[in-house]
VMD Tcl script that builds the backbone (N, CA, C; Angstrom):
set m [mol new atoms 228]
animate dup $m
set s [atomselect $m all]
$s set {name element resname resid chain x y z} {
  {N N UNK 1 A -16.578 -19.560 -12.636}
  {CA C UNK 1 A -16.718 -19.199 -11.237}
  {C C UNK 1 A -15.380 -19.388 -10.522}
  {N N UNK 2 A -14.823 -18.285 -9.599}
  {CA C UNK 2 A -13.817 -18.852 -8.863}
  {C C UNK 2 A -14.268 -19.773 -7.749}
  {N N UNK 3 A -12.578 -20.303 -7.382}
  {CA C UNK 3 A -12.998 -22.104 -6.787}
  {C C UNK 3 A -12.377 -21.691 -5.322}
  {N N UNK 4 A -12.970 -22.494 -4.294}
  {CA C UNK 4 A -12.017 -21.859 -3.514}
  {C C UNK 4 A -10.808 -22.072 -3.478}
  {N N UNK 5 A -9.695 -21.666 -2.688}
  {CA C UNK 5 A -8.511 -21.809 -2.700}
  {C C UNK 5 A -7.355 -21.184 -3.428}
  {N N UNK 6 A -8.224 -20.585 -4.453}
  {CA C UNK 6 A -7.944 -19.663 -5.697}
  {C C UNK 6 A -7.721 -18.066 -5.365}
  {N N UNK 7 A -6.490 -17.793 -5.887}
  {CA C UNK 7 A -6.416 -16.043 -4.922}
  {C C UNK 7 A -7.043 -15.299 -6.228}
  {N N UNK 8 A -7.585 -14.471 -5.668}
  {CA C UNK 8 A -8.218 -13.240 -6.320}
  {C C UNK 8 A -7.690 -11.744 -5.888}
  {N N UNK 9 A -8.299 -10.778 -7.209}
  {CA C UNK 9 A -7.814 -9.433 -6.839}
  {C C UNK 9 A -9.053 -8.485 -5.930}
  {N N UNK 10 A -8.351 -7.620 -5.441}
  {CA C UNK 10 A -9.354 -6.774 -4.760}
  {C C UNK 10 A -10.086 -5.582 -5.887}
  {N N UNK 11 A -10.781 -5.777 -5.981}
  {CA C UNK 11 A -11.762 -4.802 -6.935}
  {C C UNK 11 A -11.677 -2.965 -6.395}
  {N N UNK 12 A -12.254 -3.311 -5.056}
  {CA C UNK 12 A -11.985 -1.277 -4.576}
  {C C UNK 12 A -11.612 -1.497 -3.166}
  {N N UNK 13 A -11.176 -0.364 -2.873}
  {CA C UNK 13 A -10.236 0.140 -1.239}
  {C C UNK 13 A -11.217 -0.656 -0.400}
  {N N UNK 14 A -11.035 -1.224 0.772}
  {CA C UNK 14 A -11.547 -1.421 1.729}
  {C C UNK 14 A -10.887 -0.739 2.948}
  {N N UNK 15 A -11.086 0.711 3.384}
  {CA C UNK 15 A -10.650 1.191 4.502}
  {C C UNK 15 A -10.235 0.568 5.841}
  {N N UNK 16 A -11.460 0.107 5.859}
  {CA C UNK 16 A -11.979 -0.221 7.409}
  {C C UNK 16 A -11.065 -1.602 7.892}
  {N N UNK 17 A -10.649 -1.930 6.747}
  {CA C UNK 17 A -9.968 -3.572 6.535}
  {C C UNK 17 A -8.041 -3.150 6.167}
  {N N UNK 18 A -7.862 -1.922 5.835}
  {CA C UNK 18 A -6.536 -1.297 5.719}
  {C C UNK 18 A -6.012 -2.754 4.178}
  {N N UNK 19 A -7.059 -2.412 3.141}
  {CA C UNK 19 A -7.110 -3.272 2.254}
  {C C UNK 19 A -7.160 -2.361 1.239}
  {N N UNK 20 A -6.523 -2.847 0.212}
  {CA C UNK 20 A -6.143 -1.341 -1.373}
  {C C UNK 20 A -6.639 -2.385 -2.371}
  {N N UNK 21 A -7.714 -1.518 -3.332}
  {CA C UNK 21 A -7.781 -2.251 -4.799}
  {C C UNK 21 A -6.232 -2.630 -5.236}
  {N N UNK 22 A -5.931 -3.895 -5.739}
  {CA C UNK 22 A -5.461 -4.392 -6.413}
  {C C UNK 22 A -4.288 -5.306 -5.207}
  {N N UNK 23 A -5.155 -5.175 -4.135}
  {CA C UNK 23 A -4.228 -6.262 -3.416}
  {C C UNK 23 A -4.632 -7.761 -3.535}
  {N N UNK 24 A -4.012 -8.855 -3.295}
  {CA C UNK 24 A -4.613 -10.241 -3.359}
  {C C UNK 24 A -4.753 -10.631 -2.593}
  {N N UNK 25 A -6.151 -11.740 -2.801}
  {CA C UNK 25 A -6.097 -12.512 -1.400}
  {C C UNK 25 A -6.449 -13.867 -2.003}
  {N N UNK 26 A -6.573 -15.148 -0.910}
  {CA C UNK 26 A -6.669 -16.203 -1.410}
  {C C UNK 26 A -8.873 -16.290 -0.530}
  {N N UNK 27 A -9.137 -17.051 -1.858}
  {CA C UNK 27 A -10.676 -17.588 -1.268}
  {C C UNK 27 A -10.998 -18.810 -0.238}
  {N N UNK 28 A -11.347 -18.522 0.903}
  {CA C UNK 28 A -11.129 -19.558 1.777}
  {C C UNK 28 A -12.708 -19.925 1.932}
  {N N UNK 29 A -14.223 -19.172 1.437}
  {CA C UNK 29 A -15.316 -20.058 1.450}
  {C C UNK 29 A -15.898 -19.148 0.517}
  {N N UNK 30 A -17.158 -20.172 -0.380}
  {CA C UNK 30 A -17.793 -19.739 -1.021}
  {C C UNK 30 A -19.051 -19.489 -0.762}
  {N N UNK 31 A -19.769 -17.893 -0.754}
  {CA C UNK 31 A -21.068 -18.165 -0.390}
  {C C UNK 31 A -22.174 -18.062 -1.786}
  {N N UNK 32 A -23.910 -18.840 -1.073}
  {CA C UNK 32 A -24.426 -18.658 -2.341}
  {C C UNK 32 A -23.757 -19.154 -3.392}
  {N N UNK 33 A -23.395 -20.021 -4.101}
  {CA C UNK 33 A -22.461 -20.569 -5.120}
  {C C UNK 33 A -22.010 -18.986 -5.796}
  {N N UNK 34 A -21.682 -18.403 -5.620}
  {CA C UNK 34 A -20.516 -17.388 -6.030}
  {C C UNK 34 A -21.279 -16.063 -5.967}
  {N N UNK 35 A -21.789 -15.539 -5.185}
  {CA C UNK 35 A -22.518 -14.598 -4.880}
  {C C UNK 35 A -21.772 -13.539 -4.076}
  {N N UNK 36 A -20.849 -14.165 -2.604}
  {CA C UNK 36 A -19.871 -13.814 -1.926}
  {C C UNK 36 A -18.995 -14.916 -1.600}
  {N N UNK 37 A -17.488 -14.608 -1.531}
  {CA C UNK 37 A -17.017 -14.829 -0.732}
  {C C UNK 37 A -15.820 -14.171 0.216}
  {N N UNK 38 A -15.760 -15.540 1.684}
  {CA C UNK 38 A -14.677 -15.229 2.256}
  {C C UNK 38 A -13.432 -15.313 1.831}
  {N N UNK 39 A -12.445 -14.055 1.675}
  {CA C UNK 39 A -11.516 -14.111 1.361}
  {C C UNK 39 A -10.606 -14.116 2.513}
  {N N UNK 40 A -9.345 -14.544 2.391}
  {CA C UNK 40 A -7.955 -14.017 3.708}
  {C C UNK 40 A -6.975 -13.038 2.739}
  {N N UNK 41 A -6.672 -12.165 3.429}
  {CA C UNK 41 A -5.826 -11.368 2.593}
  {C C UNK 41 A -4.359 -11.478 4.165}
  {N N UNK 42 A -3.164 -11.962 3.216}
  {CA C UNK 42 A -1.773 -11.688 3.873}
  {C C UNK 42 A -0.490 -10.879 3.713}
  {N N UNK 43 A 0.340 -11.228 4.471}
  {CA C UNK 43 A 1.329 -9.974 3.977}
  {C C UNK 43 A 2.401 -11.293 3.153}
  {N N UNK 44 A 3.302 -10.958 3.150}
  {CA C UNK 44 A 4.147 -12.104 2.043}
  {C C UNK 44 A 4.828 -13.055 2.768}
  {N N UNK 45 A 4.996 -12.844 4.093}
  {CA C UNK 45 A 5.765 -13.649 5.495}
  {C C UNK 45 A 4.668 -14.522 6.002}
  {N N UNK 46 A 3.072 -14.281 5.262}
  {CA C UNK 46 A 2.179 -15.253 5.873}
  {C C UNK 46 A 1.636 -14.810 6.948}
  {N N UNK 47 A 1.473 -13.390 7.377}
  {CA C UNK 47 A 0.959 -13.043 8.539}
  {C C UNK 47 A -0.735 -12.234 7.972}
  {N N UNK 48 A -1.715 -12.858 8.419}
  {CA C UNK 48 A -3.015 -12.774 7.970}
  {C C UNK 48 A -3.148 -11.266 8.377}
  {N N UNK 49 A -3.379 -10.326 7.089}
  {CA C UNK 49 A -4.054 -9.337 7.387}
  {C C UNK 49 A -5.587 -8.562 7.846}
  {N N UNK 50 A -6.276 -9.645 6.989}
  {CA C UNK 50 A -7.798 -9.787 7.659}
  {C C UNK 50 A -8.214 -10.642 6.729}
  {N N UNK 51 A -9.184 -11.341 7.359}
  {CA C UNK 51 A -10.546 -12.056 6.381}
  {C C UNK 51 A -12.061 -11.760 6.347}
  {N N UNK 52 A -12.136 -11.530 5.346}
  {CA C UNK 52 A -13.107 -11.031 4.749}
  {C C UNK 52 A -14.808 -11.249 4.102}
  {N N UNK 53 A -16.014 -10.886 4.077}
  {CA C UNK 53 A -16.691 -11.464 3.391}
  {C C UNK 53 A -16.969 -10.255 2.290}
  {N N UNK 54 A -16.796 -10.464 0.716}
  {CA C UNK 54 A -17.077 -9.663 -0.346}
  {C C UNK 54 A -18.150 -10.097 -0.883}
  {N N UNK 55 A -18.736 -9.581 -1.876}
  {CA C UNK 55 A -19.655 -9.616 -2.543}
  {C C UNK 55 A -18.768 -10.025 -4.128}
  {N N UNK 56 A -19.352 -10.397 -4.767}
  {CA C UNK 56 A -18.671 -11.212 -6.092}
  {C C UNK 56 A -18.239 -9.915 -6.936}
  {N N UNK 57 A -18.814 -8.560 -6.660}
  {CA C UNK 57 A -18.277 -8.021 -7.607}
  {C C UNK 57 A -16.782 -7.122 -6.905}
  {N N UNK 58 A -16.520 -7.209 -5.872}
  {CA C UNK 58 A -15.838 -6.894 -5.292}
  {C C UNK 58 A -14.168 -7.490 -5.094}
  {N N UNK 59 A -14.474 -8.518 -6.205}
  {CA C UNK 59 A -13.097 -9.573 -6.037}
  {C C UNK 59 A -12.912 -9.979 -8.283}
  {N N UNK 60 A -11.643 -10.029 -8.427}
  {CA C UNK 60 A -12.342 -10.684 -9.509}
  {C C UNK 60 A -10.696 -12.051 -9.819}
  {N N UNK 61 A -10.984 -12.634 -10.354}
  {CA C UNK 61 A -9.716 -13.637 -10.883}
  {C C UNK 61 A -8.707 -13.415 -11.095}
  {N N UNK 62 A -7.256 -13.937 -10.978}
  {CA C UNK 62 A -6.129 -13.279 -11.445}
  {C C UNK 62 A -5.833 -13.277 -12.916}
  {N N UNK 63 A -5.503 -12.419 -13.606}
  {CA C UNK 63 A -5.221 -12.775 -15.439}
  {C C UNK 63 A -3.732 -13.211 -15.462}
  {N N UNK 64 A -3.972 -13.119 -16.788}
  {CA C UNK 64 A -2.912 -13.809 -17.211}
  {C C UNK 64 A -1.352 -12.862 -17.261}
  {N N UNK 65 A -1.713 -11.996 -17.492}
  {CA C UNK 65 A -0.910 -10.596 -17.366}
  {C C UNK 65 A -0.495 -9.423 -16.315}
  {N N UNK 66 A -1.566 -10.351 -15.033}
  {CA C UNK 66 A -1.356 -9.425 -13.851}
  {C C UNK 66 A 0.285 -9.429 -12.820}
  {N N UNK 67 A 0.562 -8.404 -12.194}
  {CA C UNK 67 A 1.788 -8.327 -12.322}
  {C C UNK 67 A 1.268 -7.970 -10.290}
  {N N UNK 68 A 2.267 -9.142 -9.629}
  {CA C UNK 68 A 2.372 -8.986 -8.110}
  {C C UNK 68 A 3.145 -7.415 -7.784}
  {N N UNK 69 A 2.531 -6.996 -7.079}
  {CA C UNK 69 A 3.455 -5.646 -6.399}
  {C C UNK 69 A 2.887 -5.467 -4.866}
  {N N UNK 70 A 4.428 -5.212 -4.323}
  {CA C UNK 70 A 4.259 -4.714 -3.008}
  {C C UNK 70 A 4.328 -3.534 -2.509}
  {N N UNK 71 A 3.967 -3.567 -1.408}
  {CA C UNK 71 A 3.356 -2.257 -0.738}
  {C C UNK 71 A 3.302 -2.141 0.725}
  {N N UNK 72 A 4.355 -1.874 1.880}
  {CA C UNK 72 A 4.231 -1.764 3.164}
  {C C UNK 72 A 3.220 -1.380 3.697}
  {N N UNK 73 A 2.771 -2.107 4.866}
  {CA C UNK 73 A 1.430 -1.706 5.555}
  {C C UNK 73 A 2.021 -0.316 6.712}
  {N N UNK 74 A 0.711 0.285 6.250}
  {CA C UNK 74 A 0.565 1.434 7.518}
  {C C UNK 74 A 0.355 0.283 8.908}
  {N N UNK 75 A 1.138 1.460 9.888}
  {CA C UNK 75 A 0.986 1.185 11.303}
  {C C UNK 75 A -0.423 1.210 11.874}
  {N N UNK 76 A -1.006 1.128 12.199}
  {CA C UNK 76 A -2.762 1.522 12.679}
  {C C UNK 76 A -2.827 2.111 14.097}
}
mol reanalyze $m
mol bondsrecalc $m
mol representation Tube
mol addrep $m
């Protein structure tokens, strides 16, 4: 199970949240012992892009092989 505090990947686009599969965020509460949680997703300067509540399949662990990449945010 992820723990909180633990960053995870984004599983699919979240529009509405200006959030892209394969961005990260860190887990800031767990709901249901791992059913959902709240995630915070930031930019790399630490400025909170939104926080979130997912559903467990919507997030998954970082591997061992996953590789950080950036990506400028659209203006809104």
């Amino acid at each position: 199970m992820i723990k909180e505090h633990e960053c995870v990947v984004l599983t699919e686009d979240l529009p509405g949240e200006g959030l892209k599969a394969g961005d990260i965020g860190t887990i800031v509460h767990i709901h249901q012992e791992g059913t959902g949680y709240e995630v915070e997703f930031m930019t790399l300067a630490g400025e909170t892009i939104a926080v979130t509540t997912l559903r467990a399949a919507q997030v998954r662990p970082l591997a061992r092989r996953d590789m950080a990449h950036a990506r400028e945010l659209s203006i809104a």
